[in-house]
Gaussian input, Z-matrix of N, CA and C with variables (Angstrom, degrees):
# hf/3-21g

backbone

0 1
 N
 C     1     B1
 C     2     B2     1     A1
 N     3     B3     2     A2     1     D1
 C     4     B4     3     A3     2     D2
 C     5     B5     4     A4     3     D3
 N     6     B6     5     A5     4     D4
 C     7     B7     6     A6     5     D5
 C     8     B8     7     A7     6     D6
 N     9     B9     8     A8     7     D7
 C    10    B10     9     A9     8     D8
 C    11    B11    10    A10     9     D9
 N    12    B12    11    A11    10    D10
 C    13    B13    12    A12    11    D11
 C    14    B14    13    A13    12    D12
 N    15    B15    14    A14    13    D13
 C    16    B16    15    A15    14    D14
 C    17    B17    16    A16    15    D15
 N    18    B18    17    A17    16    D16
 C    19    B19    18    A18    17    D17
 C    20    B20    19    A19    18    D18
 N    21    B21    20    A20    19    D19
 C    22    B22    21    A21    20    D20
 C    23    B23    22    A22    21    D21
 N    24    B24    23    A23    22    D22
 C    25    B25    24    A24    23    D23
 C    26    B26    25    A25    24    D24
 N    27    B27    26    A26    25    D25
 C    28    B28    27    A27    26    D26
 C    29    B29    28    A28    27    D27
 N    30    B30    29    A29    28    D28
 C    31    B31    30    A30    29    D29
 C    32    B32    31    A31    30    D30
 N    33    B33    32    A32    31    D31
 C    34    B34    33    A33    32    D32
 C    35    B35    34    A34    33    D33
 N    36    B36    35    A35    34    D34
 C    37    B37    36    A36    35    D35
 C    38    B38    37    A37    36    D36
 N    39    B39    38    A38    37    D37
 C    40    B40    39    A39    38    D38
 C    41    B41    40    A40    39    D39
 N    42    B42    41    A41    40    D40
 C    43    B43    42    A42    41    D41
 C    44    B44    43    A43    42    D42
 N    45    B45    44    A44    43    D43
 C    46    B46    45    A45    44    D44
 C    47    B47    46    A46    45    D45
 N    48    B48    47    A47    46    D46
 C    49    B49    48    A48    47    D47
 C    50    B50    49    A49    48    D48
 N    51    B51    50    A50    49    D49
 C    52    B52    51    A51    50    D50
 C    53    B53    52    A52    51    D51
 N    54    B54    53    A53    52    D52
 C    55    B55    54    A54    53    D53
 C    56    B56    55    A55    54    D54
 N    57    B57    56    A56    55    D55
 C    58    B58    57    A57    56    D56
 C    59    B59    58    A58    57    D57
 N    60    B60    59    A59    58    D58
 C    61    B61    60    A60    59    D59
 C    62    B62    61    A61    60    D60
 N    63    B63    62    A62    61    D61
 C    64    B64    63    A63    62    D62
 C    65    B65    64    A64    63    D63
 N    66    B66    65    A65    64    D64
 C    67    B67    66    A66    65    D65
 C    68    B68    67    A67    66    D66
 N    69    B69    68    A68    67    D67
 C    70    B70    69    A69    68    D68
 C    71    B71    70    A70    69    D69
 N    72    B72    71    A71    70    D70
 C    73    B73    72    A72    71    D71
 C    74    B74    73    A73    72    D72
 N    75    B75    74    A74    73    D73
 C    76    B76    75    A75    74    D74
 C    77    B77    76    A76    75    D75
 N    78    B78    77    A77    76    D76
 C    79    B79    78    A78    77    D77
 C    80    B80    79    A79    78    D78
 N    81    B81    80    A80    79    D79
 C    82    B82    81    A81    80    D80
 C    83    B83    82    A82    81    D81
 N    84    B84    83    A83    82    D82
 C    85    B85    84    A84    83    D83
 C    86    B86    85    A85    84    D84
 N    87    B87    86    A86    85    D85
 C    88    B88    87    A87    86    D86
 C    89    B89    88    A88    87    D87
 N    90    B90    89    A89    88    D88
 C    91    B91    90    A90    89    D89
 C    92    B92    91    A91    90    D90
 N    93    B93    92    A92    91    D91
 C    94    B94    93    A93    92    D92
 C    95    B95    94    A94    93    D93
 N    96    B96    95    A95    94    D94
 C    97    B97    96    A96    95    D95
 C    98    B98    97    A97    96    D96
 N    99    B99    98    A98    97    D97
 C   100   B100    99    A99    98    D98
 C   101   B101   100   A100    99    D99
 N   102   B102   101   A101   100   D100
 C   103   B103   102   A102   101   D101
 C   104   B104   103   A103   102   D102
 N   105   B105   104   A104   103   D103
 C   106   B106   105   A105   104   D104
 C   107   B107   106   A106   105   D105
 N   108   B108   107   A107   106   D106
 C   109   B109   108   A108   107   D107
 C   110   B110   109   A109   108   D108
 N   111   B111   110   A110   109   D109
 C   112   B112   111   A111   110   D110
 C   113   B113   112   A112   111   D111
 N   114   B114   113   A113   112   D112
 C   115   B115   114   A114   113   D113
 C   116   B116   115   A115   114   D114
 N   117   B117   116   A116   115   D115
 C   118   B118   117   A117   116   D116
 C   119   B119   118   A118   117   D117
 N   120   B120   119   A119   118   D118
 C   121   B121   120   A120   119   D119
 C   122   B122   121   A121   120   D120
 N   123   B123   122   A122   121   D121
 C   124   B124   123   A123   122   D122
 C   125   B125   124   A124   123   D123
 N   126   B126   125   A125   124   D124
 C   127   B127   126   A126   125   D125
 C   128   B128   127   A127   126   D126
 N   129   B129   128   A128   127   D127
 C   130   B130   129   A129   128   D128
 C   131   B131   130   A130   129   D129
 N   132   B132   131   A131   130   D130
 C   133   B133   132   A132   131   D131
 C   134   B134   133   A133   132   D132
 N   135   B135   134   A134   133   D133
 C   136   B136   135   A135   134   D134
 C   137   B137   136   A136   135   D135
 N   138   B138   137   A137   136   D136
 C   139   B139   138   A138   137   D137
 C   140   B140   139   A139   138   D138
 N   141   B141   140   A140   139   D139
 C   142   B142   141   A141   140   D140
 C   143   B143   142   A142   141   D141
 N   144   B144   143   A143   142   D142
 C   145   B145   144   A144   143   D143
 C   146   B146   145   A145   144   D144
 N   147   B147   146   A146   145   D145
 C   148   B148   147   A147   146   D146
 C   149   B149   148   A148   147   D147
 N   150   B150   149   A149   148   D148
 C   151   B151   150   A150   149   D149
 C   152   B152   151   A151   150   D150
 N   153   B153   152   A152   151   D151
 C   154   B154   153   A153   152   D152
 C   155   B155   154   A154   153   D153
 N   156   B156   155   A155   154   D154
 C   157   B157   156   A156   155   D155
 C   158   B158   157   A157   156   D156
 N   159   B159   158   A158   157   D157
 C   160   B160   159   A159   158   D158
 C   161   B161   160   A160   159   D159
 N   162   B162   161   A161   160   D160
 C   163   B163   162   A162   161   D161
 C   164   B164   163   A163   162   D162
 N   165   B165   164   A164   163   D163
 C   166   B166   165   A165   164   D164
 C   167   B167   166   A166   165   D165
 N   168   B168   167   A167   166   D166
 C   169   B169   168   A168   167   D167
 C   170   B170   169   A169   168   D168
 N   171   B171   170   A170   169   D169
 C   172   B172   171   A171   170   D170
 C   173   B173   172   A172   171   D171
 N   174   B174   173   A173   172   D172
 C   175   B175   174   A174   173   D173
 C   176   B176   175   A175   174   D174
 N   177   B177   176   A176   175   D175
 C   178   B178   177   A177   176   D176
 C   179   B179   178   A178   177   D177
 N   180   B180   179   A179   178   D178
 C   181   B181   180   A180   179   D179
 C   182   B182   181   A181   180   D180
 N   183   B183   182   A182   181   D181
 C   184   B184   183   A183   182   D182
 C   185   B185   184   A184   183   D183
 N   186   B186   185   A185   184   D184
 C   187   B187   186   A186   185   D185
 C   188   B188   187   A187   186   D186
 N   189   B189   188   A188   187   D187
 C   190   B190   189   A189   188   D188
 C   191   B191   190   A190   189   D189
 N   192   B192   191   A191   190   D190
 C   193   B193   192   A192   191   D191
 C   194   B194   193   A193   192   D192
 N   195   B195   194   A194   193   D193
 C   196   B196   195   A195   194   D194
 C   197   B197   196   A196   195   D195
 N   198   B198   197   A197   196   D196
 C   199   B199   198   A198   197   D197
 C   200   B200   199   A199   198   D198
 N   201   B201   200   A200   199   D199
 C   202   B202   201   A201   200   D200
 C   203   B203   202   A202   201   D201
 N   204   B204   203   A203   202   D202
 C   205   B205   204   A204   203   D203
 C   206   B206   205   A205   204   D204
 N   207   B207   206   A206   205   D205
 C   208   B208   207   A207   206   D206
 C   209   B209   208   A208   207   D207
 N   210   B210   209   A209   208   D208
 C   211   B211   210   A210   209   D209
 C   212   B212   211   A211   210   D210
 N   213   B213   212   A212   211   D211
 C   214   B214   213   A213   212   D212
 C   215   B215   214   A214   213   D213
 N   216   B216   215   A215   214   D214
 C   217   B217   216   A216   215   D215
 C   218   B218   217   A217   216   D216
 N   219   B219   218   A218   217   D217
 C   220   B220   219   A219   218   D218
 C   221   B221   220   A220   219   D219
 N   222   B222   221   A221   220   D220
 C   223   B223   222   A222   221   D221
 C   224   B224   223   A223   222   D222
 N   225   B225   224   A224   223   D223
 C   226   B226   225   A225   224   D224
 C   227   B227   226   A226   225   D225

   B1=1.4558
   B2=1.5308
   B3=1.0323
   B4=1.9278
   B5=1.4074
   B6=1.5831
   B7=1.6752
   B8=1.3748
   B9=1.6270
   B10=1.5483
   B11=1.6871
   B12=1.8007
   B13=1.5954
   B14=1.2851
   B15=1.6134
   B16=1.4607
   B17=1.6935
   B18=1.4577
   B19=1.6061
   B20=1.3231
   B21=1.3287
   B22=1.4778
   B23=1.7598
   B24=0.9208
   B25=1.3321
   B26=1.8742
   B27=1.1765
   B28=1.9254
   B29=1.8790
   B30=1.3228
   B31=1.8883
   B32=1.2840
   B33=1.1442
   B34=1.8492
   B35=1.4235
   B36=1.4959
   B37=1.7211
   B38=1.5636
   B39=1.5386
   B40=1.2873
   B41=1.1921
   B42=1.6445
   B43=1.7404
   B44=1.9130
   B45=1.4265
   B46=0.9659
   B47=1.6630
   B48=1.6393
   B49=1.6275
   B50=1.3625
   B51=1.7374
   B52=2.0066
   B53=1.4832
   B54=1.7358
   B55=1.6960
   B56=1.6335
   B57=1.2036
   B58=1.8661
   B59=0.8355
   B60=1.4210
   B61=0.8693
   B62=2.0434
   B63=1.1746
   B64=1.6265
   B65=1.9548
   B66=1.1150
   B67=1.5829
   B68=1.2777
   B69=1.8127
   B70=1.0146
   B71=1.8404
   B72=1.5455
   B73=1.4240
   B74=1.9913
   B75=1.2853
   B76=1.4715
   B77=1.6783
   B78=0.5989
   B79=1.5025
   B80=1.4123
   B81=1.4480
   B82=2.0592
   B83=1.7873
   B84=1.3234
   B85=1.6218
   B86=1.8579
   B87=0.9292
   B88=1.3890
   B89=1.6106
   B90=1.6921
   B91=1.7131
   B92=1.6341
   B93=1.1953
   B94=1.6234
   B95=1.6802
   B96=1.7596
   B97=1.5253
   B98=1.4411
   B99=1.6178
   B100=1.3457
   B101=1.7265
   B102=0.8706
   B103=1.3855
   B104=1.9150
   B105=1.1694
   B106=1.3289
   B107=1.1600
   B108=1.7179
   B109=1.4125
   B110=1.7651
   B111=1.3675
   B112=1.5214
   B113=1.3724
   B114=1.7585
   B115=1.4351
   B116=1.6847
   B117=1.3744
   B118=1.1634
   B119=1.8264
   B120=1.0618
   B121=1.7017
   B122=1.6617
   B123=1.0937
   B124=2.0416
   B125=1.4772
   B126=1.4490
   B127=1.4199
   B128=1.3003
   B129=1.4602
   B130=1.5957
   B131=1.5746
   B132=1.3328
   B133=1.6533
   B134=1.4078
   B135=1.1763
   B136=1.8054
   B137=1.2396
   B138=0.9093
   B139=2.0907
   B140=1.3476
   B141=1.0864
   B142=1.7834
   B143=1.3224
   B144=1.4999
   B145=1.2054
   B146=2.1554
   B147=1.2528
   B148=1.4475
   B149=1.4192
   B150=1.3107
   B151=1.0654
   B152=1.7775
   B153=1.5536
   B154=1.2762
   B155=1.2830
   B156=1.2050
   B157=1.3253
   B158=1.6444
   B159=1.3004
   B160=1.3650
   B161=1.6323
   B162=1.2678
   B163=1.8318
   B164=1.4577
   B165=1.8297
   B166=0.9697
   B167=1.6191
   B168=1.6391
   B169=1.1230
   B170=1.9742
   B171=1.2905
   B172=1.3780
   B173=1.4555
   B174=1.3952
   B175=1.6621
   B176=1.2477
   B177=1.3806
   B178=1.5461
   B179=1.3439
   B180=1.5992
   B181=1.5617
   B182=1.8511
   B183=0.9579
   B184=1.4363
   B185=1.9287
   B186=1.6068
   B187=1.6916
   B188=1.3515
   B189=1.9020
   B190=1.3076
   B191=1.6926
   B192=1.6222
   B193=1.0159
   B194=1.2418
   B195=1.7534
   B196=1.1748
   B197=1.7626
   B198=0.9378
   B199=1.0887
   B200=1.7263
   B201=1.9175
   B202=1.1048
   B203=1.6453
   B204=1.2193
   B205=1.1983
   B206=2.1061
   B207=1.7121
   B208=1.4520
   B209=1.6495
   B210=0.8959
   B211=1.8031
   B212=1.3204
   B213=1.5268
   B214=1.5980
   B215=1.7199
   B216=1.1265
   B217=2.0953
   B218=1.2891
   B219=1.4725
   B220=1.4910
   B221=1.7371
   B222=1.7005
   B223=1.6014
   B224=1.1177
   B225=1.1065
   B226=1.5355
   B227=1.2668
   A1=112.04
   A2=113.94
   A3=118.12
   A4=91.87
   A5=128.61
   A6=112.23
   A7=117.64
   A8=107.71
   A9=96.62
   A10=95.98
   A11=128.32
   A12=99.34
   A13=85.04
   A14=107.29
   A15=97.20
   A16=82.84
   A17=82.53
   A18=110.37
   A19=129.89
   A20=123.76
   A21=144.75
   A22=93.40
   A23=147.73
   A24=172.89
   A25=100.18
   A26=96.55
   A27=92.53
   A28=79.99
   A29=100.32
   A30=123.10
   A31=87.94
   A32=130.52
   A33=96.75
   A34=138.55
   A35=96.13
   A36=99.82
   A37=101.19
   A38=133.54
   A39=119.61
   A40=124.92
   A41=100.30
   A42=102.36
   A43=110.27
   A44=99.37
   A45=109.12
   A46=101.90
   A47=138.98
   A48=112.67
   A49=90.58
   A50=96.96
   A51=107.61
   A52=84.98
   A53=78.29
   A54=107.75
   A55=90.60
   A56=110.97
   A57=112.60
   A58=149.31
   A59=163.12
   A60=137.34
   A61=99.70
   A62=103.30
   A63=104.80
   A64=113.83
   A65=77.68
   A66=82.89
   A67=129.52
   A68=157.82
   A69=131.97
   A70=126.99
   A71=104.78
   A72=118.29
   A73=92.47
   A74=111.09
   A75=117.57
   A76=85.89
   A77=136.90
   A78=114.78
   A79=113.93
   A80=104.13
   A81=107.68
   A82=102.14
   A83=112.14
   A84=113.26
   A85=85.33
   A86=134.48
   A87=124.24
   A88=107.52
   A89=101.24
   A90=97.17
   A91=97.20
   A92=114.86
   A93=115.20
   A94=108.85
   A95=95.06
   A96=111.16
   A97=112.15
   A98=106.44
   A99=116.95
   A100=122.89
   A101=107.21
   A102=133.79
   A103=108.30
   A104=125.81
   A105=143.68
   A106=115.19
   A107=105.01
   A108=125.08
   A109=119.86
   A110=106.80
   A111=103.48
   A112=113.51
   A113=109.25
   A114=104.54
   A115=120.00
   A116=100.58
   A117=95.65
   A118=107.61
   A119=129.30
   A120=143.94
   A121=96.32
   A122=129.66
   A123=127.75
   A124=99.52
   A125=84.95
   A126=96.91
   A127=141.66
   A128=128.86
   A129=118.69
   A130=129.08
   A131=73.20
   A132=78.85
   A133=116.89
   A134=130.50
   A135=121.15
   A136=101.27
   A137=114.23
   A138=129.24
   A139=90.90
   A140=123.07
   A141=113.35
   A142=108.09
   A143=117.39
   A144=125.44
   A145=89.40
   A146=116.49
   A147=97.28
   A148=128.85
   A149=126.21
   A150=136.26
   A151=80.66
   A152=112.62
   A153=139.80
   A154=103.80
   A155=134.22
   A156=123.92
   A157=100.44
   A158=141.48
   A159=133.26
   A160=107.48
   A161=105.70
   A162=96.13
   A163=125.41
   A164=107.21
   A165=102.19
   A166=104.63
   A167=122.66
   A168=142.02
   A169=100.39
   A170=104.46
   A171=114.39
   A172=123.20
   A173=104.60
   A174=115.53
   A175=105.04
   A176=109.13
   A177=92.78
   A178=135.84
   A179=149.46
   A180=118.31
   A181=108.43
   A182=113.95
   A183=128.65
   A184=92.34
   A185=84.27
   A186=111.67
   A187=100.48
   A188=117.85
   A189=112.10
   A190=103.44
   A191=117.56
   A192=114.31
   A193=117.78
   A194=126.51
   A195=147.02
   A196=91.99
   A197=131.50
   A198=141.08
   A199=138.33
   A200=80.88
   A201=125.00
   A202=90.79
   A203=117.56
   A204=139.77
   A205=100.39
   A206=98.27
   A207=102.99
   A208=105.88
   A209=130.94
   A210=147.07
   A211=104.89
   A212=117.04
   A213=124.57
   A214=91.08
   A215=107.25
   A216=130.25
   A217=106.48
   A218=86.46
   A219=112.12
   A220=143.92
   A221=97.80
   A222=100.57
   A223=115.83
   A224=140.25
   A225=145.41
   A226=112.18
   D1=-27.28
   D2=-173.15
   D3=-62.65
   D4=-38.79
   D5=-174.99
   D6=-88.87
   D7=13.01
   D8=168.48
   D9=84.65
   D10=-11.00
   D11=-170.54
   D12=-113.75
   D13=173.81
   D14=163.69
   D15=-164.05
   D16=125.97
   D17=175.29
   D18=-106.83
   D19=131.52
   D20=-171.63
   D21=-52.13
   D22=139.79
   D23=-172.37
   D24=-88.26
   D25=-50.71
   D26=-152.78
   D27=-163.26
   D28=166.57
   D29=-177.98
   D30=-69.18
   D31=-28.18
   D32=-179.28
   D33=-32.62
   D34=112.79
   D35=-163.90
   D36=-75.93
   D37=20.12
   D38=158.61
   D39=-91.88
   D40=-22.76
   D41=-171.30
   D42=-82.85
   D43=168.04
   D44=-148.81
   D45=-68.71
   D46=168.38
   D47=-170.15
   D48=-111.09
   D49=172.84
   D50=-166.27
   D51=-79.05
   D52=140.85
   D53=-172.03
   D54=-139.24
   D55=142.43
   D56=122.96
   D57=-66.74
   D58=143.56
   D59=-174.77
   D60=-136.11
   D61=138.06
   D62=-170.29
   D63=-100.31
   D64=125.29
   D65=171.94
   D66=-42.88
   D67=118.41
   D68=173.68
   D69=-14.22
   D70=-52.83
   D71=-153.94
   D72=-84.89
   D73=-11.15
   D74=179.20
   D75=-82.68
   D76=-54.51
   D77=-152.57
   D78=-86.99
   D79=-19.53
   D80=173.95
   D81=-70.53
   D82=-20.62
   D83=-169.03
   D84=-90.48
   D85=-29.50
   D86=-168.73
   D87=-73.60
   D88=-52.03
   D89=-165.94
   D90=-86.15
   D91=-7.17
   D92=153.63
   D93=-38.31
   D94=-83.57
   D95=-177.92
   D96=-19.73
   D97=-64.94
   D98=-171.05
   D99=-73.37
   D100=32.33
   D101=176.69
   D102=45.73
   D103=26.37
   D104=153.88
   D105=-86.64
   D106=137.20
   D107=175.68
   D108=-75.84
   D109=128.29
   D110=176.56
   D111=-87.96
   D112=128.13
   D113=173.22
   D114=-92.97
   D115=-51.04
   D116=160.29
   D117=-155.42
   D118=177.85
   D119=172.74
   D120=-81.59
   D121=127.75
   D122=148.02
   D123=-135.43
   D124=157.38
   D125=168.15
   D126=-85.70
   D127=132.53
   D128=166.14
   D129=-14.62
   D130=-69.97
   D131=174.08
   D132=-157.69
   D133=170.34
   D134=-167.37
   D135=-144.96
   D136=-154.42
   D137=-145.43
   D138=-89.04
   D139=13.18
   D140=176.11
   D141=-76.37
   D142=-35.98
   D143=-150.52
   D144=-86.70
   D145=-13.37
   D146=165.76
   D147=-88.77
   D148=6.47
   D149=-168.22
   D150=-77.04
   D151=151.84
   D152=173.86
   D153=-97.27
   D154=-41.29
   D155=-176.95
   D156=-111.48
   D157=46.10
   D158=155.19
   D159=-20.82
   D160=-85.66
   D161=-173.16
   D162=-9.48
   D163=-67.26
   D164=-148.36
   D165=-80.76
   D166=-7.94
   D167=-170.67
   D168=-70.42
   D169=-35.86
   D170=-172.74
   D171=-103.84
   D172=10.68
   D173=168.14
   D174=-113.73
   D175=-12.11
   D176=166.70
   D177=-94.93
   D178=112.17
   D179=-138.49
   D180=-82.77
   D181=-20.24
   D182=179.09
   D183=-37.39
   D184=-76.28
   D185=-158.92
   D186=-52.11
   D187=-52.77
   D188=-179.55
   D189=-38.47
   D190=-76.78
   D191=-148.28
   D192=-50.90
   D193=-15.82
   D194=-160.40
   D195=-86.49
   D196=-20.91
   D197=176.00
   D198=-58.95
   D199=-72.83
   D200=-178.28
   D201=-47.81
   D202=-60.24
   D203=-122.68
   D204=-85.54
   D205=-35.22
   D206=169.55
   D207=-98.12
   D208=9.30
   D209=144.42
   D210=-53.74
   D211=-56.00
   D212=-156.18
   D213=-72.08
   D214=-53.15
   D215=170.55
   D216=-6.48
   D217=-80.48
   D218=175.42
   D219=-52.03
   D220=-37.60
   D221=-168.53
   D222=-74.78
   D223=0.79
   D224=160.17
   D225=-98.91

């Protein structure tokens, strides 16, 4: 991970596939390059997706917002 690549090991169609992955400060120099303004970096996706029980976390509005709210914490 320190070089940013990360390579599949073996054909196992479970593991995760070779990616790059870009540094925050890589990507403000990129949409730099490309003569676009950076507003800000977020993420794909965040720690929501480990919760085991998502559903029931998100039908409830309490919990959602309790959620949402260390999501917002986090994405920067």
């Amino acid at each position: 991970m320190r070089s940013g690549q990360h390579r599949t090991p073996t054909q196992h169609p479970g593991y995760f596939t070779t990616a790059y992955f870009h540094h925050p400060d890589e990507l403000k120099c990129e949409i730099a390059h490309a003569a676009l303004q950076h507003e800000a970096t977020l993420p794909v996706e965040g720690i929501g997706c480990m919760l085991q029980n998502f559903e029931e976390h998100w039908q409830d509005p309490g919990r959602r917002e309790r959620l949402l709210e260390v999501l917002r914490w986090l994405e920067r």
